[in-house]
N, C-alpha and C positions, 0 to 999 in steps of 0.2 A: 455221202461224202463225195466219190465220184459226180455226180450230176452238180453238186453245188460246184466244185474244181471249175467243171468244163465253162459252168454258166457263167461264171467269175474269170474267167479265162480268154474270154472273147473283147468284152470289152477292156483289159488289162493290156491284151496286147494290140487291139485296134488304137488305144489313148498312148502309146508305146511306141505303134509305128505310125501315128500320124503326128505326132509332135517329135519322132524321133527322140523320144525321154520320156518319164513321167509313169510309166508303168510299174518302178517300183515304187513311187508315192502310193500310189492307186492299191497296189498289191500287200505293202503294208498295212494299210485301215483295212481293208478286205480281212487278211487273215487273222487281224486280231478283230475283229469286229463280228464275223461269219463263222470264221472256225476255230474262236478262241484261242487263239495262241500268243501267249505272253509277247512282249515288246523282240526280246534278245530272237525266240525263235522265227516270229513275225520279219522279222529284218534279216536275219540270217535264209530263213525259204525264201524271201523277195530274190536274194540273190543270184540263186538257182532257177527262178523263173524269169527272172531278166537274162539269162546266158543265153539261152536258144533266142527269147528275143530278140539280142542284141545281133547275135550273128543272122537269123533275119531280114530284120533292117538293114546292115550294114549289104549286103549282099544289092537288095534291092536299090538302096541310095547309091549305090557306089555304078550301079547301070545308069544313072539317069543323071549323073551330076559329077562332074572329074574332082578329082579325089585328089591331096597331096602327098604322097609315098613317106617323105619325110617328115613332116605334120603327124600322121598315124602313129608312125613306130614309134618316136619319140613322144609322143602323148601317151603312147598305150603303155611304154615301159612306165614312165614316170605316175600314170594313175595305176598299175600292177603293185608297183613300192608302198603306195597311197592307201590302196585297197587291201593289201597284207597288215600293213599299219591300223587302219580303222577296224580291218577284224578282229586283230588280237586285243583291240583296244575296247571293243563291244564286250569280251567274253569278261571284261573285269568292272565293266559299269553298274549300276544298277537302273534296274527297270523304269524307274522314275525318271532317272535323271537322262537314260534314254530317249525319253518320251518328250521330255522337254525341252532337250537339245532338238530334237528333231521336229517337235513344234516350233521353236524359234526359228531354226532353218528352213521351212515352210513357210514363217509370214516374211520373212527377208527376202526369199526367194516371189513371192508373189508381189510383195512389194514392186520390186523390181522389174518384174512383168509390168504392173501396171503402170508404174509413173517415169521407167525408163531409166538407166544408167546404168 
């Protein structure tokens, strides 16, 4: 279990800090896919593997690219309200409908990558 982690761990947070995002896409199929775990627990550990990620990334981008103080904090409060909200909202879904919402949200989201807007 340890060696599959670390092996699974490199590229999760290389696609993380090179797109700046995406690591816990990557880390959700990962843990349900490699080390079976349900959707709810799958998406809950992504969360905890994206912390350290995100601080990081942020550390590094924030050397190489000016940053807006104001921007941050008020972003970070208002996705903190977001992120409490979507937790307590995950612990009463079911597995399914988990999985589907978060597929839809992945082809809108790719969408959008590709043809822009």
């Amino acid at each position: 279990m340890k060696k599959k982690s670390l092996l699974w761990g490199i590229p999760i947070g290389f696609i993380n800090g090179f797109f700046a995002s995406g690591g816990g896409i990557i880390a959700v199929l990962v843990l349900q896919k490699f080390f079976a775990l349900d959707e709810k627990k799958a998406h809950a550990t992504s969360i905890m593997i994206i912390l350290p990620l995100t601080v990081a990334g942020t550390i590094i981008y924030s050397m190489s690219a000016p940053v807006k103080a104001s921007v941050i904090f008020g972003s970070a409060a208002a996705a903190t309200v977001g992120a409490l909200l979507g937790a307590k909202l995950l612990s009463r879904l079911s597995g399914k409908f988990i999985r589907i919402g978060f597929g839809v949200a992945m082809i809108i989201a790719s969408c959008k990558l590709l043809f822009g807007g």
